[in-house]
DSSP file (Angstrom, degrees, kcal/mol; ACC not computed):
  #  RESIDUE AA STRUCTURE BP1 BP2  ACC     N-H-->O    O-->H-N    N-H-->O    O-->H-N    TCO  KAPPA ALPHA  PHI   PSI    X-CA   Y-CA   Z-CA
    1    1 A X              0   0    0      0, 0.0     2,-0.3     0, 0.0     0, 0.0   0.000 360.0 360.0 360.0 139.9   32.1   86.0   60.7
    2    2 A X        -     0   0    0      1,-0.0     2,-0.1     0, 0.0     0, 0.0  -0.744 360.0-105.0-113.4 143.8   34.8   86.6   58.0
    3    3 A X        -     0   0    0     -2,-0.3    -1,-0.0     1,-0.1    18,-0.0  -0.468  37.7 -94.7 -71.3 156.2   34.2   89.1   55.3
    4    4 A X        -     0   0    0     17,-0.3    17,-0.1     1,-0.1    -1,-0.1   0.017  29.7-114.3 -36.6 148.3   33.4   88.2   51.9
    5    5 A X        -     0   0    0     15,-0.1     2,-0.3    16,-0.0    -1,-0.1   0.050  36.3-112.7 -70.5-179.3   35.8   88.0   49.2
    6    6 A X        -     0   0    0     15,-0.0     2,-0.2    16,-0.0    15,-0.2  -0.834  38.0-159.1-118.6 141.8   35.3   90.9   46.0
    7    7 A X  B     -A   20   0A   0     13,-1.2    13,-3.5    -2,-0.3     2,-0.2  -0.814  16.6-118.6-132.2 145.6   34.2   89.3   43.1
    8    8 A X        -     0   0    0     11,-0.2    11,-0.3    -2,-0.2     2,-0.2  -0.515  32.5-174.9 -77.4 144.8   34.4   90.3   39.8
    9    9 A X        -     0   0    0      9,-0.4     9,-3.0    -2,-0.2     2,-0.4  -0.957  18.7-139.7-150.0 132.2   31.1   90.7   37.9
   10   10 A X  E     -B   17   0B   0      7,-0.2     2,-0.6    -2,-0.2     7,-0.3  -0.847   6.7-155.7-108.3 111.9   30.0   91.6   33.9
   11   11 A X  E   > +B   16   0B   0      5,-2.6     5,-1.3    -2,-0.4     4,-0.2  -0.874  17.7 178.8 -67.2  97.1   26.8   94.1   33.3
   12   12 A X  T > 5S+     0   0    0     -2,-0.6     3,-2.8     2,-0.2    -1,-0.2   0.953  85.1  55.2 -67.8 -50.8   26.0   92.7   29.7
   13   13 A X  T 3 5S+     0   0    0      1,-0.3    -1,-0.1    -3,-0.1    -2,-0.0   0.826 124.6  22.2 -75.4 -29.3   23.2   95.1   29.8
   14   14 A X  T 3 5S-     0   0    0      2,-0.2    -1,-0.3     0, 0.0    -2,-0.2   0.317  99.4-122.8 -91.7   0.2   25.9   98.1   30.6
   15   15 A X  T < 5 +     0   0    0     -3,-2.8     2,-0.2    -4,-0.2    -3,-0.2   0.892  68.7 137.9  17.0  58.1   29.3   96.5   29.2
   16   16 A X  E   < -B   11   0B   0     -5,-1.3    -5,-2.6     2,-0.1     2,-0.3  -0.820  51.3-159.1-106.6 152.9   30.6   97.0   32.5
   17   17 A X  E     +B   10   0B   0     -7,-0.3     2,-0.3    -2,-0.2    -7,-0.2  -0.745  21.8 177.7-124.5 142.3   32.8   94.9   34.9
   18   18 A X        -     0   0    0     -9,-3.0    -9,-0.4    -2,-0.3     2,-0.1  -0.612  27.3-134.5-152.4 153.6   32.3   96.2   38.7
   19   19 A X        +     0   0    0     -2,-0.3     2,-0.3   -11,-0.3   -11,-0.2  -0.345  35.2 176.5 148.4 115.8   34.1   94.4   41.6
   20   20 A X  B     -A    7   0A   0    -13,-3.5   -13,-1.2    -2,-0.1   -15,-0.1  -0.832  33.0-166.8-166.5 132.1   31.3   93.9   44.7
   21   21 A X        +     0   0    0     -2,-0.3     2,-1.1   -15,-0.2   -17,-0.3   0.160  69.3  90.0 -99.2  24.2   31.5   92.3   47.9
   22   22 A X        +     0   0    0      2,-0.1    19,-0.3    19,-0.0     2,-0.2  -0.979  60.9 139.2-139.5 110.0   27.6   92.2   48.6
   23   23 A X        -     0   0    0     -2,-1.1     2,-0.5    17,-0.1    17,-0.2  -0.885  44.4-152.2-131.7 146.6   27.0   89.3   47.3
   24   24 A X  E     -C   39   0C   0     15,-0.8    15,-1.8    -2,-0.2     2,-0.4  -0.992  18.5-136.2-112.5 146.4   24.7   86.1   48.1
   25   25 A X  E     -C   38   0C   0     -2,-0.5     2,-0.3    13,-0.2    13,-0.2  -0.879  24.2-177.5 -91.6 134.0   25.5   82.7   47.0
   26   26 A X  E     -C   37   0C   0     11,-3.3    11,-2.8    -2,-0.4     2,-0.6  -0.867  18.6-139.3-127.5 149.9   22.8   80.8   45.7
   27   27 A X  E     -C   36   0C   0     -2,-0.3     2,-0.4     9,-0.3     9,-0.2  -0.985  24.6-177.0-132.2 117.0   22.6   77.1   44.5
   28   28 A X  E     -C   35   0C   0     -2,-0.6     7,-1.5     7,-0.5     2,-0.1  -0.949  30.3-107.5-118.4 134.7   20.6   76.3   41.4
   29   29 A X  E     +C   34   0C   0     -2,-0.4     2,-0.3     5,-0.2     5,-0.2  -0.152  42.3 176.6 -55.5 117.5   19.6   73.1   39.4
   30   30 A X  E >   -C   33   0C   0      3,-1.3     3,-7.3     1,-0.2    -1,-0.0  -0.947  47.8-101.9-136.1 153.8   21.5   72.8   36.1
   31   31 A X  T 3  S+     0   0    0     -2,-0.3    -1,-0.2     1,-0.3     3,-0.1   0.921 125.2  44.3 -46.3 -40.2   21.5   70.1   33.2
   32   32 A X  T 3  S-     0   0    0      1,-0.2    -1,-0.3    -3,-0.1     2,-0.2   0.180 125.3 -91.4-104.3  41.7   25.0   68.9   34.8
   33   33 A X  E <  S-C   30   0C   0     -3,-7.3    -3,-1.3     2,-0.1     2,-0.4  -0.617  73.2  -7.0 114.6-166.5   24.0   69.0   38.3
   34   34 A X  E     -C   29   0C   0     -5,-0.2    22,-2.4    -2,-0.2     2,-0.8  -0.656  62.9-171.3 -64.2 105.6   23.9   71.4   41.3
   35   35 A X  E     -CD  28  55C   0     -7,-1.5    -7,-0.5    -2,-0.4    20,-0.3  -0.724  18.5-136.1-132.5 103.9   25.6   74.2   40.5
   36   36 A X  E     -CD  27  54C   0     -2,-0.8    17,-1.5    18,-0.8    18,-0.7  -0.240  24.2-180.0 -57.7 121.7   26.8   77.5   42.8
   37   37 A X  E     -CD  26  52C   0    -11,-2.8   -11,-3.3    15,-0.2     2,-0.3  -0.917  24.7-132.4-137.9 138.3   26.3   81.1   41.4
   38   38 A X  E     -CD  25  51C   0     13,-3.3    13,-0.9    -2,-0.3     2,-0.2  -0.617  26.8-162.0 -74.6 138.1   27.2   84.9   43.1
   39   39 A X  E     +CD  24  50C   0    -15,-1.8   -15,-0.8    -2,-0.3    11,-0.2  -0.718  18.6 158.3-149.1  99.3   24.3   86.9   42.6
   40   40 A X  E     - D   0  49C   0      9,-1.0     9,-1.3   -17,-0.2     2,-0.3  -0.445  41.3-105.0 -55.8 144.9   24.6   91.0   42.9
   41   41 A X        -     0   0    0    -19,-0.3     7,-0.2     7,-0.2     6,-0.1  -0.950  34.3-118.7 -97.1 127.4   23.2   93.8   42.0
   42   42 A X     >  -     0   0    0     -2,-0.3     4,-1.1     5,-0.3   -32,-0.0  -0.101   4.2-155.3 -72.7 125.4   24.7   95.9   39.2
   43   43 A X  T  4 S+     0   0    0      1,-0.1    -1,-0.2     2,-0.1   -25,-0.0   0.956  97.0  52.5 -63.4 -34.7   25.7   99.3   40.5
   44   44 A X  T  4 S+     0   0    0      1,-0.1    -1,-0.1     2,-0.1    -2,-0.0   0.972 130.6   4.6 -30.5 -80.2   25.0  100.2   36.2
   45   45 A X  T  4 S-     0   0    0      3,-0.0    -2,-0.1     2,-0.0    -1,-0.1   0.888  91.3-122.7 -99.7 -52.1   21.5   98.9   35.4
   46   46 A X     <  +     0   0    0     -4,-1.1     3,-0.1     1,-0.1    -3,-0.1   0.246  66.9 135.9 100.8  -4.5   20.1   97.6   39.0
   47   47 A X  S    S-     0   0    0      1,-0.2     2,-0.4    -6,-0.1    -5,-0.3   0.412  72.8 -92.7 -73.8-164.6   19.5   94.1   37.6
   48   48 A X        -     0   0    0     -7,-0.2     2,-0.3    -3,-0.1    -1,-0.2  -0.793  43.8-166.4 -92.2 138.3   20.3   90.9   39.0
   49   49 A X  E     -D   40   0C   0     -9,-1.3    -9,-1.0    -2,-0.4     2,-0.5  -0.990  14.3-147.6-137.9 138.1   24.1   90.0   37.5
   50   50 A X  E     -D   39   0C   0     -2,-0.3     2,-0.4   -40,-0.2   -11,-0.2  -0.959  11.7-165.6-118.8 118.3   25.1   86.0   38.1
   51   51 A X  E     -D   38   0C   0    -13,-0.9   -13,-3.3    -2,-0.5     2,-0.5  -0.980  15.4-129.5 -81.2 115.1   28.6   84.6   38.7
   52   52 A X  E     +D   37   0C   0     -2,-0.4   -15,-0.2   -15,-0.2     3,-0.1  -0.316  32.7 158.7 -53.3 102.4   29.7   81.1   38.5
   53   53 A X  E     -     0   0C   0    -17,-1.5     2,-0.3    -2,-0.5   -16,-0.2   0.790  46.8 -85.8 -93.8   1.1   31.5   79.6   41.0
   54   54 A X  E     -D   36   0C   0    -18,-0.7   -18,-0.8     0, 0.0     2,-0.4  -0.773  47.5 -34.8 119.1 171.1   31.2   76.0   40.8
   55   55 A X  E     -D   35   0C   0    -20,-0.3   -20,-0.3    -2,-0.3   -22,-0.1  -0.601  65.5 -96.8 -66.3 115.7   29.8   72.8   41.2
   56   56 A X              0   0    0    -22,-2.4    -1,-0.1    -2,-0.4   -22,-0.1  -0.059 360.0 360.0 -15.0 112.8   28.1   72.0   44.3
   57   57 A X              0   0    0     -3,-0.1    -1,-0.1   -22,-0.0    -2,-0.0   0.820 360.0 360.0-121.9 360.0   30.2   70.3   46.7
């Protein structure tokens, strides 16, 4: 199994960027289709923080 990439990720709720390889990818319905998002949790706040990666392929 190959490790994960680090991905950059914005805490709005902290105006913080942090860096995190424990990540899942998740695929969600959006008006222009299927759409793939990183989903973290912020070391800052503890929330949920969502990166785009693309379009479903």
């Amino acid at each position: 199994m190959s490790k994960k990439q680090k991905l950059k990720f914005y805490d709005i709720k902290a105006k913080q960027a942090f860096e995190t390889d424990q990540y899942e990818v998740v695929e969600k319905q959006t008006a222009r289709g299927p759409m793939m998002f990183a989903v973290a949790k912020s070391p800052y706040t503890g929330i949920k923080v969502y990166r785009l990666l693309g379009k479903k392929k």
